[in-house]
C-alpha positions in Angstrom: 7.5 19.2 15.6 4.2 18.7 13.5 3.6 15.2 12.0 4.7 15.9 8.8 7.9 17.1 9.7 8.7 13.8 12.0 7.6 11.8 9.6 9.4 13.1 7.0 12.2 12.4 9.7 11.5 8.9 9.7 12.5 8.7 5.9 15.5 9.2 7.3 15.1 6.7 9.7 15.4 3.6 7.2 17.9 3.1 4.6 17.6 0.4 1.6 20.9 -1.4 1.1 21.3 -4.4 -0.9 17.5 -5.2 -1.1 17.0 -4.3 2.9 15.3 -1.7 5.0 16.8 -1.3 7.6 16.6 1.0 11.2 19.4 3.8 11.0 20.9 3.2 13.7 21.7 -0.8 11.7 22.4 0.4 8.3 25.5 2.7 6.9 24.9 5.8 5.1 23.2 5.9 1.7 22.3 8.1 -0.5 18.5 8.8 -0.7 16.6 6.9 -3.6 17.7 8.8 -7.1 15.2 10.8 -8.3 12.6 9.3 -11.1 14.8 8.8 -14.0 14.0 9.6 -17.6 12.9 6.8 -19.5 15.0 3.4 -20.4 16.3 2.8 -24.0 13.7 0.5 -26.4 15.1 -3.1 -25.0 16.1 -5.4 -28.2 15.1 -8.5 -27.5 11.4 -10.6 -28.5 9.0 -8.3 -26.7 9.7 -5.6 -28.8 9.9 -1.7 -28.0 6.0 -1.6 -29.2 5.3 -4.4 -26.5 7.3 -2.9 -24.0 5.9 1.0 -24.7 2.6 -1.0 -23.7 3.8 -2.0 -20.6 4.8 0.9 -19.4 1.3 2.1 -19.0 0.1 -0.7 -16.6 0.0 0.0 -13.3 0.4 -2.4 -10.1 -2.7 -4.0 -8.5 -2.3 -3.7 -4.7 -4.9 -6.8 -4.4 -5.0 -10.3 -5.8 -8.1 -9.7 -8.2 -8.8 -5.9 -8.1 -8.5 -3.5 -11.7 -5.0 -1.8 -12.5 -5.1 1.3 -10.2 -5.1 4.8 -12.4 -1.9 7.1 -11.9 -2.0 9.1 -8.6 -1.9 13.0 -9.2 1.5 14.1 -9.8 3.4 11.0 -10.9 4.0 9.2 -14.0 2.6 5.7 -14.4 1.9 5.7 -10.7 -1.2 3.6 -9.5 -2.7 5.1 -6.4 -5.3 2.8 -4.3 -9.0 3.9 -4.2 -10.1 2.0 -1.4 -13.7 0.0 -0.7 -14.1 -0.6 2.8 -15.5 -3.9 4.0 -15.2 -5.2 7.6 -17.2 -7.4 9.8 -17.7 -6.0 13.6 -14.6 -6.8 15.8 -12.5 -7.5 12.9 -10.1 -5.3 10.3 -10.9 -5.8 6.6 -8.9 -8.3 4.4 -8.6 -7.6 0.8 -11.1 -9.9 -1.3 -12.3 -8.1 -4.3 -12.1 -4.7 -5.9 -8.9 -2.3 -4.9 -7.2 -2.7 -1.5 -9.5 -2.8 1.3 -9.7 -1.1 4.5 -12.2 -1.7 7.1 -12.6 -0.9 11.5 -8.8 -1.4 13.0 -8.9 -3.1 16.4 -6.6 -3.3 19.5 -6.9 -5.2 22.6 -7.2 -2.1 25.0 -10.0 -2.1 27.7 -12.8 0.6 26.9 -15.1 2.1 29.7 -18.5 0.9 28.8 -19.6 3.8 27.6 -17.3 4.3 25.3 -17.4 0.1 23.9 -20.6 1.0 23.5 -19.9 3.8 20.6 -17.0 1.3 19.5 -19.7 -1.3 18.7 -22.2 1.3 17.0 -19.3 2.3 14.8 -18.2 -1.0 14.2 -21.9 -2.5 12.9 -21.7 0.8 10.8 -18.5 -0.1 8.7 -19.9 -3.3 8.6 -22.6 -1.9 6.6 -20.4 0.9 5.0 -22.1 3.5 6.4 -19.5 5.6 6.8 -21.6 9.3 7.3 -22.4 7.3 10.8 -19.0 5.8 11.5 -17.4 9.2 11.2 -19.7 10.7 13.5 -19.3 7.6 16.0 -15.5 7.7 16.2 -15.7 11.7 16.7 -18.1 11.0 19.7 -15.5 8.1 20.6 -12.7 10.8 20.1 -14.4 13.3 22.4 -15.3 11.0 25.4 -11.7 8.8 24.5 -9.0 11.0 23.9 -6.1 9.1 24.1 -7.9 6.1 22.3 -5.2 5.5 19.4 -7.9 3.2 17.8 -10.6 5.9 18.2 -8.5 8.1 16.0 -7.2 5.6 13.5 -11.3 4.3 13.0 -12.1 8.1 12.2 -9.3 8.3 9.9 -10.6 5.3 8.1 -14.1 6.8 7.9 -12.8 9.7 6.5 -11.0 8.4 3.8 -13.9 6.2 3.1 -15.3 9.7 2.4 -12.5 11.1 0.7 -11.3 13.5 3.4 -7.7 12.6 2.7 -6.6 15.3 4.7 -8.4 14.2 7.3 -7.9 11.3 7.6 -4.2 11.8 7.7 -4.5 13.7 10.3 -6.3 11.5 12.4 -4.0 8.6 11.7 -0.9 10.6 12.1 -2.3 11.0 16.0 -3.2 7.8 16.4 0.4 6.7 15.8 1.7 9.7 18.3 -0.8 7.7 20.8 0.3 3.9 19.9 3.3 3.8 17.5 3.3 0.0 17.0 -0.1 -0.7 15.2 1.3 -1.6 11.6 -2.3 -1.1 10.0 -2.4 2.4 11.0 1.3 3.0 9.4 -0.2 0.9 6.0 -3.2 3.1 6.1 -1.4 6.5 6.5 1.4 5.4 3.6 -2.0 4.3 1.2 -3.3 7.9 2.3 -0.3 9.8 1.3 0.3 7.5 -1.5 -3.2 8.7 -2.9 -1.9 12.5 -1.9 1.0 11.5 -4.2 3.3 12.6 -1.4 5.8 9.7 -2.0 8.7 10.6 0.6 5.9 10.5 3.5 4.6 7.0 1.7 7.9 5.6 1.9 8.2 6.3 5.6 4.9 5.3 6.7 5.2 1.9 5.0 8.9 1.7 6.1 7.8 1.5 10.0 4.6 -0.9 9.1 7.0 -3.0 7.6 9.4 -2.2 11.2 6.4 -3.3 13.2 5.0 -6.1 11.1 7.8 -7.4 9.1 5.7 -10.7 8.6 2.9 -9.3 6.2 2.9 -8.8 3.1 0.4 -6.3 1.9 2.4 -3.4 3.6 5.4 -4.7 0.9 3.0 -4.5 -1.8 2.1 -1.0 -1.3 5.5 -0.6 -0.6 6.8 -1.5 -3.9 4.3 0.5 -6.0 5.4 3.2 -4.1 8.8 2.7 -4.6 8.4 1.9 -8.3 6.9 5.5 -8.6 10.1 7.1 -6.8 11.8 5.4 -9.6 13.8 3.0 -7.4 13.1 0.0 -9.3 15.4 -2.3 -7.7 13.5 -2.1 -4.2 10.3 -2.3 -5.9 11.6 -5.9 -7.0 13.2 -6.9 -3.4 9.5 -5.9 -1.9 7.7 -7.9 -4.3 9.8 -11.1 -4.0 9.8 -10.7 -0.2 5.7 -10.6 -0.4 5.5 -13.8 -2.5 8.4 -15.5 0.0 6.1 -14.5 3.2 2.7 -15.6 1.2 3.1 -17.3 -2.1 -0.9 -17.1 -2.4 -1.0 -13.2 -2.9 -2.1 -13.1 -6.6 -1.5 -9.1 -6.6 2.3 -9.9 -5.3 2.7 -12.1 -8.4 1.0 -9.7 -11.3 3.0 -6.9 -10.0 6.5 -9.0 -10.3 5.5 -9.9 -14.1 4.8 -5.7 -14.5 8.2 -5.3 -13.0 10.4 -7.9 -15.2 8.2 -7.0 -18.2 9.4 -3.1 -17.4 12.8 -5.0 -17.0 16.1 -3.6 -19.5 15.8 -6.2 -21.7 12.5 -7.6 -20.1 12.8 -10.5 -18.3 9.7 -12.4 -20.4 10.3 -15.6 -19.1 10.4 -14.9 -15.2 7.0 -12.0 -16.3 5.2 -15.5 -17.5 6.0 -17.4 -14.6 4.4 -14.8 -11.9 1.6 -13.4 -14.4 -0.1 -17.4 -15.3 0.7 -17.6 -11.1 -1.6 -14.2 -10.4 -4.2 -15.6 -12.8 -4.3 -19.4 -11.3 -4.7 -17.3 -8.0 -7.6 -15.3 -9.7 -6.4 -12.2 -10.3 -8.0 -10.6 -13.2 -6.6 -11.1 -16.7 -4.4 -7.8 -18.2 -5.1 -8.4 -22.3 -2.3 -5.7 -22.6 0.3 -8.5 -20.5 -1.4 -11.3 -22.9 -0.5 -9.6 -25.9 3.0 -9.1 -25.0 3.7 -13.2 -24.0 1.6 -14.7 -26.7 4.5 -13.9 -29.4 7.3 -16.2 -27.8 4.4 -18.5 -26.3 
């Protein structure tokens, strides 16, 4: 069975019911999430269908203070994450500025010296975003390292650094045949296919990260804008509250919350304030379109 075809498996794998995901083998049947449905009636209460006609257009922010994402190919008002690697050596990135950021993944497994000694090389070069050199570390890594899950998921990274998408699917698809439980490489491969605007293999990817890390937020995040896209609505929500219960900090968690009540039939403009002013005290990046649409009943 290729990767794409287990994956696509693992869709089937998790169900959503009542606001959870949940292993099969745990949740009764469901239907699969409803195809994206047309557009909503103009709501009739103080934001106006003008206001809300704006909203629509906005897209989630998958960071606390990066730009509004542009559509990924092949959706309607669906943000897809362009991603700016920064990492120090030894150490996977953490989103700080710009879109979400991905950097060197690491794993406590003991590497021959010969091969730590490539790991390091590749590591000081995604510290310093050379990612022409990384890739060609990680392949050397690959060659002498086989059955180095890290080796593969670090050359997926480069590669999508460099906009193989492909390719760097492909290399984090093996790395988690090699080690299924690392929840970065699941985030990364659901952010790759995300960008692809393959949604179905996006849900499953950040499904399992979510299986294998059900503690972190960002994975949720990612989760909900994908799920938002699908036109499943109600999850994105459950995502987004679940990422502000596990870090209240996470401005992007916030903004995306006031996108989702503003998108709301009638919008929910009081509960959109509340999580917007929460993004920007957290220092997310103003959205003039949001402003415009909660001056009115300020």
């Amino acid at each position: 069975m290729n990767h794409d075809a287990r994956l696509l498996f693992l869709v089937l794998a998790f169900a959503w019911d009542g606001g959870n995901f949940l292993d099969a083998q745990d949740a009764a049947p469901v239907s699969p999430p409803p195809a994206p449905p047309a557009a909503p009636a103009a709501p009739t209460n103080e934001a106006g269908a003008d206001a809300v006609k704006r909203v629509r257009n906005l897209g989630f922010r998958l960071n606390s203070k990066g730009p509004t994402v542009e559509p990924a190919p092949g959706t309607a008002d669906s943000p897809a994450a362009t991603a700016t690697a920064q990492g120090a050596p030894g150490e996977a990135a953490k989103p700080d500025e710009g879109n979400l950021q991905l950097g060197r993944v690491k794993e406590n497994v003991a590497l021959p010296p010969e091969v730590a000694a490539i790991a390091k090389e590749g590591a000081l070069a995604v510290a310093g975003q050379q990612w022409e050199k990384a890739r060609d570390l990680y392949l050397e890594m690959v060659k002498a390292a086989p059955d180095n899950a890290l080796a593969y998921a670090n050359l997926g990274v480069a590669e999508h650094q460099l906009g193989n998408l492909l390719a760097a699917a492909g290399n984090l698809a093996k790395s988690t045949e090699l080690n299924p439980h690392i929840a970065r490489n699941w985030q990364t491969l659901g952010l790759i296919y995300y960008e692809r605007g393959d949604l179905a293999l996006a849900l499953s990817c950040l499904t399992r990260a979510i299986h294998e890390n059900p503690g972190e937020a960002e994975s949720r995040i990612i989760l909900a804008a994908v799920a938002r896209d699908y036109g499943w609505p109600e999850a994105a929500l459950t995502e987004l509250q679940r990422a502000v219960e596990i870090d209240p900090k996470t401005a992007a968690a916030h903004y995306n919350l006031a996108v989702t009540y503003l998108e709301s039939d009638p919008p929910r403009i009081e509960l959109a304030r509340r999580h917007y002013y929460a993004a920007i005290d957290l220092g997310t990046a103003p959205s003039p379109e949001i402003e415009a649409i909660l001056k009115p009943s300020e």
